[in-house]
Every structure is written in C-alpha cells, then in structure tokens.
C-alpha positions as CSV (number, residue, x, y, z in Angstrom):
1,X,-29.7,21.7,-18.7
2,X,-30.8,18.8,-16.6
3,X,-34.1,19.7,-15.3
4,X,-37.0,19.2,-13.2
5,X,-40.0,21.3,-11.9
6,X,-40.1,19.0,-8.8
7,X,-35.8,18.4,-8.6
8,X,-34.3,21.1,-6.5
9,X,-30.6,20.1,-7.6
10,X,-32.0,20.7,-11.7
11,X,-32.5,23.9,-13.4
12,X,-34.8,25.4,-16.5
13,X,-34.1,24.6,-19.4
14,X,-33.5,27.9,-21.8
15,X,-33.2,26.2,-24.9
16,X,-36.9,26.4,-26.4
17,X,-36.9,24.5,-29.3
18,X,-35.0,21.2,-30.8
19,X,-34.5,23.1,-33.2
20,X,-32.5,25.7,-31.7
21,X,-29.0,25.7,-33.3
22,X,-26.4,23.4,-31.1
23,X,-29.4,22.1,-28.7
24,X,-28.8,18.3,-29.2
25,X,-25.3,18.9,-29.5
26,X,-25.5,20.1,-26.0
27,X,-27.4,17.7,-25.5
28,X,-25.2,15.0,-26.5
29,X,-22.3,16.4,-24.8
30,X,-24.1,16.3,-21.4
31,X,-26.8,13.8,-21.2
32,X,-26.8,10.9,-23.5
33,X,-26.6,8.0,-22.3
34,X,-25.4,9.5,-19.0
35,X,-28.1,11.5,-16.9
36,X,-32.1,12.1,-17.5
37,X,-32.6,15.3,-18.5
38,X,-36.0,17.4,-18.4
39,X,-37.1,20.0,-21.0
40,X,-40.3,21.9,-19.7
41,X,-42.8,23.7,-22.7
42,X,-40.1,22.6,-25.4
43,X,-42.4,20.5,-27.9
44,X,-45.0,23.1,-29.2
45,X,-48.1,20.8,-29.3
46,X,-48.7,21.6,-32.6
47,X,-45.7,19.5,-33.0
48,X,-47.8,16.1,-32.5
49,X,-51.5,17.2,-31.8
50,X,-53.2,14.9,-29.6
51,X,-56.3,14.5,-32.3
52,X,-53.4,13.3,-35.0
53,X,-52.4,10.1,-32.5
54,X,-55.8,9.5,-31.9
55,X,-56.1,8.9,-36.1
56,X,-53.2,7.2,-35.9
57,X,-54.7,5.0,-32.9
58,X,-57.8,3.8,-34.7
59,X,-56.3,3.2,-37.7
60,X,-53.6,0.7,-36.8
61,X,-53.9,-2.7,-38.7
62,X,-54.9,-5.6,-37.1
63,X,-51.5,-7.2,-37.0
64,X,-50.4,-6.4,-33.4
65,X,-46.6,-6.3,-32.1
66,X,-45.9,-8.9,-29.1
67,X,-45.6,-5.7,-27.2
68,X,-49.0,-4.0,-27.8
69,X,-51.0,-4.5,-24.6
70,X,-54.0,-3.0,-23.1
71,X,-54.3,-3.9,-19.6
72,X,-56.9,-3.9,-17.0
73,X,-56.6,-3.8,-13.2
74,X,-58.7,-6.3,-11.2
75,X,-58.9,-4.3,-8.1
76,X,-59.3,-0.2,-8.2
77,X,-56.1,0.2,-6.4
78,X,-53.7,-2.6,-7.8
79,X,-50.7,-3.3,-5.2
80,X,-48.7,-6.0,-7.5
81,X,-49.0,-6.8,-11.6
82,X,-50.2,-9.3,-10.6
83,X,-53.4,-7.4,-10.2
84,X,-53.6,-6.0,-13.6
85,X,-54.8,-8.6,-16.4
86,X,-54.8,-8.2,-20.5
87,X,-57.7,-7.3,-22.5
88,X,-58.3,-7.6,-26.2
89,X,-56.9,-4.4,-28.0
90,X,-59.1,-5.4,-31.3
91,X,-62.4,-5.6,-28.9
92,X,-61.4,-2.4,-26.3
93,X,-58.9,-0.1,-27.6
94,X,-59.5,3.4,-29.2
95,X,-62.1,3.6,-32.0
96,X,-63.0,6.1,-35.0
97,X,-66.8,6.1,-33.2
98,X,-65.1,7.3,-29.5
99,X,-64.4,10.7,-31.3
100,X,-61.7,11.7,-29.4
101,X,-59.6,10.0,-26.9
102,X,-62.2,12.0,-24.0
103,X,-64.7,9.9,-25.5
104,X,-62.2,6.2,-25.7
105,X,-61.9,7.1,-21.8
106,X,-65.5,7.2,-21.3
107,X,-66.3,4.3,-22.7
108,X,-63.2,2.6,-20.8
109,X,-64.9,3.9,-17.8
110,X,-68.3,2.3,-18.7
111,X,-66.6,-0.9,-19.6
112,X,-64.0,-1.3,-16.7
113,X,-65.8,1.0,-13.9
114,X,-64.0,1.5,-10.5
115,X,-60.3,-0.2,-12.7
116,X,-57.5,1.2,-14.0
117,X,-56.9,0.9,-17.7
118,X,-53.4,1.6,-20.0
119,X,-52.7,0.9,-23.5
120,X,-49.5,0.6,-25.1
121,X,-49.0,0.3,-28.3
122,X,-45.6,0.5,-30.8
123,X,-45.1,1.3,-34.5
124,X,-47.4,4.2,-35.3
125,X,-45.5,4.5,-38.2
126,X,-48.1,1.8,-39.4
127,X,-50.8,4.2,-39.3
128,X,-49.2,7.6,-39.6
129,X,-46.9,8.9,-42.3
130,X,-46.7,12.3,-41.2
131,X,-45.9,11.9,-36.8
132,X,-43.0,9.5,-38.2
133,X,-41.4,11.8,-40.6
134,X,-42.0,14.4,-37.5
135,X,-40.0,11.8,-34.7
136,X,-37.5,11.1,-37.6
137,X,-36.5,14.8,-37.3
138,X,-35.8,14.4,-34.2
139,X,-34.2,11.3,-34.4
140,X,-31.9,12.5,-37.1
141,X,-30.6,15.7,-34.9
142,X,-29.8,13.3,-32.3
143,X,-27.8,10.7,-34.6
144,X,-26.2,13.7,-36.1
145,X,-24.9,15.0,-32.6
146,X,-24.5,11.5,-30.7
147,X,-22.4,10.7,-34.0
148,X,-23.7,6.9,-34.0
149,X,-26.8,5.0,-34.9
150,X,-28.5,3.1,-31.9
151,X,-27.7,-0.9,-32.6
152,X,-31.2,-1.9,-33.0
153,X,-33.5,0.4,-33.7
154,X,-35.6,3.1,-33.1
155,X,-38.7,2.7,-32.1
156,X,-42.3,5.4,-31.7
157,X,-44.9,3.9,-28.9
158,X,-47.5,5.6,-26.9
159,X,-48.9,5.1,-23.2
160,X,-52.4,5.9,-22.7
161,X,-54.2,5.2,-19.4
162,X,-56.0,5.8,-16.3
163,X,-53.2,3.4,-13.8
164,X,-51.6,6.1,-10.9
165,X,-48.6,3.3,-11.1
166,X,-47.5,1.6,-14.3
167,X,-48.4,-2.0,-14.2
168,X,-44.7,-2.1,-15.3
169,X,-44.1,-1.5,-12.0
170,X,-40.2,-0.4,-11.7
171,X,-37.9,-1.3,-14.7
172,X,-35.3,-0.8,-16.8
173,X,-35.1,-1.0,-20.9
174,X,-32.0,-1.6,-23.3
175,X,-32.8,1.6,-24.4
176,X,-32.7,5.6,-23.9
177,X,-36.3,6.8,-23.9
178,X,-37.8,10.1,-25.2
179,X,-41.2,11.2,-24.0
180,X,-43.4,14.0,-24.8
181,X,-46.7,14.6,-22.6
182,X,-49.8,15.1,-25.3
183,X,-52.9,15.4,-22.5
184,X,-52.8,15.2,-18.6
185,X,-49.8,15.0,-16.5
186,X,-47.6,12.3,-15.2
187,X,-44.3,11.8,-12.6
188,X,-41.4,9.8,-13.5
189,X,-39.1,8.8,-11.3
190,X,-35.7,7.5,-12.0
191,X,-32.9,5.9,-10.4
192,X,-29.2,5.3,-11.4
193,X,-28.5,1.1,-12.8
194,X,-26.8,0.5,-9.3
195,X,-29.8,1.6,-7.2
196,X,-31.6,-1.7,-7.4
197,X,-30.4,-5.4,-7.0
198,X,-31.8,-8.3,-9.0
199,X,-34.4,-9.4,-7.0
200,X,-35.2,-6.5,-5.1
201,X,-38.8,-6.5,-3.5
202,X,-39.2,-3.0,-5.0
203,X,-39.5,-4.3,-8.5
204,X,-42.3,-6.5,-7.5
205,X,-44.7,-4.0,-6.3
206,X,-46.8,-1.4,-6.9
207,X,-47.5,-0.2,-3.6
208,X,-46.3,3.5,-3.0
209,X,-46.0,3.4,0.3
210,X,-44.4,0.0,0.3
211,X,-42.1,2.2,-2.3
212,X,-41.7,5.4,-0.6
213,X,-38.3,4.8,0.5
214,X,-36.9,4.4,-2.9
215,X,-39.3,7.0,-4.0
216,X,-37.9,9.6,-2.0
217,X,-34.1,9.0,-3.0
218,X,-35.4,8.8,-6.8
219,X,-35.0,11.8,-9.2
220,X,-38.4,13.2,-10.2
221,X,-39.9,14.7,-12.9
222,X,-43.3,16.0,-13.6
223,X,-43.9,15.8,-17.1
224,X,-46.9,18.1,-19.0
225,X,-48.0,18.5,-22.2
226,X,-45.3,20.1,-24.5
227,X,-42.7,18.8,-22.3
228,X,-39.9,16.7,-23.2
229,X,-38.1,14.2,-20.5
230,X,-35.4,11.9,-21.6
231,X,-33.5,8.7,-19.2
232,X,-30.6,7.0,-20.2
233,X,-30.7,3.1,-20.9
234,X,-29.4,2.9,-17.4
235,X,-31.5,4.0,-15.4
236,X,-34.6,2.2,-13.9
237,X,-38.0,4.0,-14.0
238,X,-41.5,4.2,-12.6
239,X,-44.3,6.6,-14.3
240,X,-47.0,7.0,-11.8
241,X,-49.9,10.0,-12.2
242,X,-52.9,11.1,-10.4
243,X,-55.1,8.5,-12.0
244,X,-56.8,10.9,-14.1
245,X,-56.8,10.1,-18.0
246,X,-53.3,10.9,-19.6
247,X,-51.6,10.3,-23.2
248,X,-47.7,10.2,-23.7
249,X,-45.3,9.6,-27.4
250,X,-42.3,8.4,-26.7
251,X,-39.4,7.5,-29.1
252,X,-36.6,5.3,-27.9
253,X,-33.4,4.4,-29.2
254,X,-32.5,0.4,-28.1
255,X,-29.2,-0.9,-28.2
256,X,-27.4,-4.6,-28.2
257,X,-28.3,-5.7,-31.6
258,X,-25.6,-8.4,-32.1
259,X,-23.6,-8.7,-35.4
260,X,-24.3,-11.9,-35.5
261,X,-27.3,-11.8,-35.2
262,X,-27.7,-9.1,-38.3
263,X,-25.5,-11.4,-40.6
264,X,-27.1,-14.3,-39.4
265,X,-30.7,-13.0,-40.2
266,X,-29.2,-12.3,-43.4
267,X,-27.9,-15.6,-44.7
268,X,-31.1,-17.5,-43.1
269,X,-33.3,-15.4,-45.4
270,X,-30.9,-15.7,-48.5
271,X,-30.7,-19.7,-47.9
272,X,-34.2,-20.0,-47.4
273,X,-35.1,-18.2,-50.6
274,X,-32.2,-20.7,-52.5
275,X,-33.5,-23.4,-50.8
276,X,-37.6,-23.2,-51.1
277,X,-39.3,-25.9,-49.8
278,X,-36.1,-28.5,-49.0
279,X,-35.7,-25.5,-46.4
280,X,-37.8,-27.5,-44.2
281,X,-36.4,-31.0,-43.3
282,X,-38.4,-33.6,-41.1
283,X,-35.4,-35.9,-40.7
284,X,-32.3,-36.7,-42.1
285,X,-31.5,-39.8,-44.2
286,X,-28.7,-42.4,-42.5
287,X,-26.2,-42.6,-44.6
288,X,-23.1,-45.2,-45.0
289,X,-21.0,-42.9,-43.5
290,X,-22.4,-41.7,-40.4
291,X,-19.4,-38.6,-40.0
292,X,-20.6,-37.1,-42.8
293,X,-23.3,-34.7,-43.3
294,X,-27.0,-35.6,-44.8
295,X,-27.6,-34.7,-48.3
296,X,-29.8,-31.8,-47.3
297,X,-27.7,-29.9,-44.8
298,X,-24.4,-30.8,-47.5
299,X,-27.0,-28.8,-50.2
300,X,-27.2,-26.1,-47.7
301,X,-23.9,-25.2,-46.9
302,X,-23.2,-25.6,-50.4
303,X,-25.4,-22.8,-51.7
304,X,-24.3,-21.0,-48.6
305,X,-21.0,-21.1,-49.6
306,X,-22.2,-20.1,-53.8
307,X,-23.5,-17.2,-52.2
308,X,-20.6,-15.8,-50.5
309,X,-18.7,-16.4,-53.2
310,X,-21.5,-14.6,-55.5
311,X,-21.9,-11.7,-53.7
312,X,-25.2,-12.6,-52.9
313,X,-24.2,-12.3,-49.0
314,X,-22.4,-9.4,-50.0
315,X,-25.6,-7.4,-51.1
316,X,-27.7,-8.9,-48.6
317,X,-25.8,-7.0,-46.0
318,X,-25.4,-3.5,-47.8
319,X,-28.8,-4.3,-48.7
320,X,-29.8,-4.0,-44.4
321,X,-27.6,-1.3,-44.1
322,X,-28.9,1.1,-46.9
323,X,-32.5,0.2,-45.5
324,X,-31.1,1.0,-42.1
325,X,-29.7,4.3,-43.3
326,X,-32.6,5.4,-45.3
327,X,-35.2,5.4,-41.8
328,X,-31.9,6.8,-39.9
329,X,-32.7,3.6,-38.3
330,X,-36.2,3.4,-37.4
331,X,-38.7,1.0,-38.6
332,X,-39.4,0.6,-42.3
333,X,-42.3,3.2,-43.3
334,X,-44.7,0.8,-44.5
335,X,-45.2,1.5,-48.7
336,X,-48.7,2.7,-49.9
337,X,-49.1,0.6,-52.4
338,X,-52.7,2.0,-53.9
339,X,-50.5,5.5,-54.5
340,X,-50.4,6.4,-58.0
341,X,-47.9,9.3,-59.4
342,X,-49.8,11.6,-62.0
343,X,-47.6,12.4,-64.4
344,X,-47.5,16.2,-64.3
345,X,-47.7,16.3,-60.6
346,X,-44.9,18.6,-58.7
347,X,-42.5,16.0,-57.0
348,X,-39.4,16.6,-54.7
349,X,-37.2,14.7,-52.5
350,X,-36.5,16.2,-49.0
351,X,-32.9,16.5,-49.3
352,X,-32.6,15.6,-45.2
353,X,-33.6,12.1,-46.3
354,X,-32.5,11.0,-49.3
355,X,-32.8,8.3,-51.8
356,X,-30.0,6.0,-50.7
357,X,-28.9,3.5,-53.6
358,X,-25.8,1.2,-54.5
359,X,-25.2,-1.3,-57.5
360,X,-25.1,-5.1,-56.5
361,X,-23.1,-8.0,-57.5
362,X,-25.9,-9.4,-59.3
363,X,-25.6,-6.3,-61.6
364,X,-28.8,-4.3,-60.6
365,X,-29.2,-1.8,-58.4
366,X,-31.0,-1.8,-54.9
367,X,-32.8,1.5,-54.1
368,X,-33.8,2.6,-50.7
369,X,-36.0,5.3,-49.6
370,X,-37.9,5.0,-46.0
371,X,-36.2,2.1,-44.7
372,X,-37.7,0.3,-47.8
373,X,-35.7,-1.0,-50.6
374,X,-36.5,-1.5,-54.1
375,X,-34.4,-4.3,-56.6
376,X,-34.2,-2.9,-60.3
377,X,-32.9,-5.3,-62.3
378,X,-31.3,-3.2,-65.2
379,X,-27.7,-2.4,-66.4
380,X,-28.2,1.0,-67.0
381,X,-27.1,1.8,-63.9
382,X,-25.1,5.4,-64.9
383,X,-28.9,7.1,-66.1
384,X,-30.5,6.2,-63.1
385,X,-27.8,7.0,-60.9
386,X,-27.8,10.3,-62.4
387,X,-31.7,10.7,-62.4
388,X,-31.5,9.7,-58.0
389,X,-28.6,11.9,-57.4
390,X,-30.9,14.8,-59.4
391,X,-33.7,14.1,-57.2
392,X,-31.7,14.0,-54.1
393,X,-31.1,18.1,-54.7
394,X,-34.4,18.2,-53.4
395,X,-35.3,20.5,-56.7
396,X,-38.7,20.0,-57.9
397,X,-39.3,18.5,-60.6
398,X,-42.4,15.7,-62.2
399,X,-42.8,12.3,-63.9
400,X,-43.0,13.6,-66.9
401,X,-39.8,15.9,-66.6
402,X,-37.8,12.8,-65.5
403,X,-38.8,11.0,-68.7
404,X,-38.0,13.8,-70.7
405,X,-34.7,14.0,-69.3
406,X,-33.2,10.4,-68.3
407,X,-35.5,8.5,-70.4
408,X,-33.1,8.2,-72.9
409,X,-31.7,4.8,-74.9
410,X,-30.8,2.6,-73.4
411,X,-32.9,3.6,-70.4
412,X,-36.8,3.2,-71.5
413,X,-40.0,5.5,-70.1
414,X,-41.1,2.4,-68.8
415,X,-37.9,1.8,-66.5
416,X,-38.2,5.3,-65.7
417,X,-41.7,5.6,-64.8
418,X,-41.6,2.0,-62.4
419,X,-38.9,3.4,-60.6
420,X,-40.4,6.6,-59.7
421,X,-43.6,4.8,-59.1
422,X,-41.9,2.3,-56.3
423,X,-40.4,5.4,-54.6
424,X,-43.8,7.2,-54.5
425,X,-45.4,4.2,-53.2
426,X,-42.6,4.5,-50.5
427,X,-43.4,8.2,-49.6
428,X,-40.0,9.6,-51.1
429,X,-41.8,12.8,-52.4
430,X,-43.1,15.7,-50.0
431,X,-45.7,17.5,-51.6
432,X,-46.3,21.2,-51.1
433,X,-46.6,22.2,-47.4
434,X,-45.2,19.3,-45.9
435,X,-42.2,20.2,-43.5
C-alpha cells in the first residue's frame, strides 16, 4: 500500500476511499507510525473544496496561534531561513475582497514581487464547523483502527505558498502528519529518524543542490490534489514545489503530552480559581520560623489538599478526559454562542459523536459535546441522563419533544430547555443534510 508516483520500490494504491471497509485498519497494521505511505486520487475534492478553506481563511479571528506565520523571502531564490522574514498575517494574509485564493496570490505577487511567500496557519476549527467535523471523520477511523488516542492532540493546519523549498528547511515534528493537496502540486521528501545527525549542515539550508545528496537517497512523493500522503513522527521531511502557487490541509496527530503535565494543568487551574487574587504573591512574609512555609503557600497547599480530598481534583481530571473524548482528541470546537434553538426545530445527535456526560463529586453533572463541556448544577441527574442517552440514538427529535417528555417534576422546562440550548450552542445537533 505504500506508494509513490515518483518511488519505484512503492506501488498504487487500490483502496479508493477512506471509507472503504478495513482501509485504516490496513492502514494501521502497515504504516502507522512506521513508514510514509502515499494514496494517489483518494480524497474526492469535494471532500474539502478549495473555495470552503478559503472561507475558512478569511474568517479566522484575530487571535493568532504562536505557530501561525506568513513569511516572506528576501531574495527570489532563498538559500538559508535565514533569508525568509515574517510578515503580518492581519495586514497580508487571505481576504474576503481577494475572491479566491487566485486572487490572495495576485495580490501577494503585487505586494512581494520577484519573493517567495507561505502561510501557515493552525486551528481552522476556529472558522469552520463543517471541514472539522469532515477531518474528525477521518480522525475517528484512525483512532478506531490504531486503537489509541495521540497524547496531545490533533491538530488541522494548512500550507499555502509560492517557496520551491519550505522555509522550514528539513525537519522533523513529534507528530505523524496527514496531508491532502487542494490546488497545485508539491514533492515531499522523507528520510528515516537515523538519516540525519544533530547538527547536520543539511538542516541548515535550503540550497538543492547543496542538498542533492540527501535528496537523492530520500523517499519521494509527488502529492496532487485529491491525494493523500501520510509520514510517521520519525521521519524528517522537506516539501519543495515548482514555485508555482499551491494549497495543502493537513491533520496531524502529536505525541509526548506528559501526565504530569495534564494533572498538573489541572490542579494550577483548580487552585487558582480557590485562590483568586492571593494567587498572585509579590513576596513572602519572614516569619519566626524560617523552616516553615509562608502563610500564603501554607493556604495553598491547604486548599490543594481540600480538593483532593473533595473530589474537586477528581472531576477536574474526568472533566479533561470527557472533553478529550468528546473531539476524539482534537481541539475544542469553539461554541456559537449567538445560536438559538427554535423550539419545534428537527434536532438529532450524530450517533458517531456523542454527548459524553458523567456525574461529579460536587453532585452535578458535567456534559461534554465537541470537546466543550458544560457544568449543570442539578440533582436530577437520572432525567437527564435519560434524556442524553435518548439523544445519543441519533433519533430525531425537538425542543419541544424533550420537554414534553423529560420535563417532568422534579426536572423543570427551564432545566431542560438550558441544557439543550448549551449543546446547540456547541454544535451537538446535525441538521438535515449534514453528513
């Protein structure tokens, strides 16, 4: 299955389709995290048209990950990274007035004549319900087969650009990588983790024919629109192209999360919530005893300690995992908050994601749906148990149908009607004709 129009030692796919019974178990068995594997024409592009990312492009929020770059070169053949620079991405990337993404690469042009230009950007998710429900398809197959979740998360970015190298130059991420071509064409080459040495000139440059010897011992693979490539988290990589404009979606999987770093996050956001404003200390006081512990950090471990014992810990950390779970690990869907649930209006849960919900120490139960989780302070935790595990069947049903049948003493319409309004707002409910 491992394949490669340019790779005389891979062979054409035949599976078609990821959706093709026992594909990413196949898949699993013979590539994950173990060889790159090419799948020519598999993604229909349908599947993620080009003029949906360029929506989702323009409509990102201001708010930029530390990762979001656009980046210029100085010279119109750039030999190091040295010789690209950043730009702003609020004053130069993609706009609703470019039209398409033809028209963001002319403008590029006008701006940055006779330079090479590439955008990255990460968590579309921001700006487009629908391409990460379509990535979180795929994403859920490959859980499903690999039998495991990916420690971190996973995470949707695209590449847009005009470089013929990446100003990445040759690297290697904590994470297996999934990339579909959407417009022009690009070559990735890969090499095994022992290829390269720390240090190693080769990662420093850009030049190709300063390159060519590593190039020429390197697995390639042309990747087109449709296509779908995949590399281990092993294997260093260099995407190079013919210069002309080109636009990629990836989704990778990262690994190396550390447990204690996941607890710890959650006990530093529990303190500083019990704490408030004594979370932040200037200085400690001197006391008569200089073995013992200030005041303030005796407070801290003290409520640290109430919290353990509450439970409160306890729920913090099925609270993660149920938000985990609920994404199939990939970033929160951000909630629409303005969405407003009409009472009579056809509702149904996609059964492949459901609601995911548990009761908490505190006595209320924490909802999840999207990577998003909801706190409803009630004891009535039986009726609304009953009303999620209904909607979970994926059986369509409305606002006003729920009422009628869970909102029932003790549980109120009002309980009822908040609940199913926070999961809206969370994009729980497909409506007709989604997939």
């Amino acid at each position: 299955m491992r394949c490669g129009r340019n790779s005389p030692d891979c062979r054409r796919a035949t599976m078609t389709t990821t959706r093709t019974p026992g594909f990413w178990a196949d898949f699993a068995r013979t590539h994950w995290e173990t060889s790159p594997a090419h799948f020519p024409a598999l993604l229909a592009p349908v599947l993620f048209p080009l003029d949906e990312l360029f929506d989702a492009v323009t409509r990102m929020p201001p708010e930029r990950m530390s990762g979001d770059r656009y980046w210029v070169s100085t010279t119109g053949r750039p030999a190091s990274r040295d010789e690209f620079t950043t730009v702003p991405l609020d004053a130069h990337a993609p706009v609703v007035n470019d039209g398409d993404f033809a028209g963001f690469f002319r403008r590029a042009t006008a701006e940055f004549p006779d330079r090479r230009i590439g955008i990255n950007l990460h968590h579309l998710e921001k700006a487009s319900p629908a391409l990460w429900f379509r990535f979180r398809e795929l994403v859920q197959a490959i859980n499903t087969a690999v039998g495991a979740y990916p420690s971190d998360n996973w995470d949707i970015d695209t590449f847009i650009g005009t470089y013929k190298v990446s100003p990445l130059g040759i690297h290697k991420d904590n994470a297996g990588v999934f990339v579909t071509g959407l417009s022009g064409r690009r070559s990735y080459y890969l090499w095994p983790e022992d290829h390269f040495r720390p240090g190693d000139a080769a990662l420093r440059t850009l030049d190709l024919d300063e390159l060519k010897p590593h190039l020429d011992q390197a697995m390639r693979f042309d990747l087109e629109p449709g296509d779908l490539l995949y590399w281990p988290s092993s294997h260093w990589h260099l995407i190079c192209s013919d210069g002309e404009p080109s636009v990629v979606l990836s989704v990778s999987a990262y690994f190396g999360k550390a447990l204690s770093a996941v607890i710890g996050n959650q006990v530093r956001n529990l303190l500083a919530g019990c704490l408030g404003e004594d979370n932040d200390q200037d200085s400690y006081e001197i006391g008569s005893d200089a073995n013992e512990p200030p005041a303030a950090l005796a407070k801290a471990h003290r409520l640290t300690m109430q919290a353990a014992q509450g439970g409160q810990i306890s729920d913090a950390l099925q609270q993660y995992w149920i938000r985990f779970l609920s994404a199939d690990g990939m970033h929160a869907l951000p909630p629409d908050t303005a969405a407003r649930l009409v009472t009579d209006r056809p509702i149904r849960v996609d059964s492949r994601y459901p609601i995911h919900f548990m009761r908490s120490a505190a006595g209320g139960l924490i909802v999840s749906a999207n990577g998003v989780a909801i706190t409803v302070a009630t004891r009535h935790h039986a009726a609304l148990e009953a009303m999620l595990q209904r909607l979970n069947t994926g059986t369509e049903t409305s606002l006003a149908e729920l009422i009628h049948q869970h909102a029932r003493a003790p549980v109120t319409a009002e309980e009822v009607t908040s609940l199913v309004g926070l999961l809206n707002q969370c994009h729980a409910f497909r409506s007709a004709g989604d997939g």
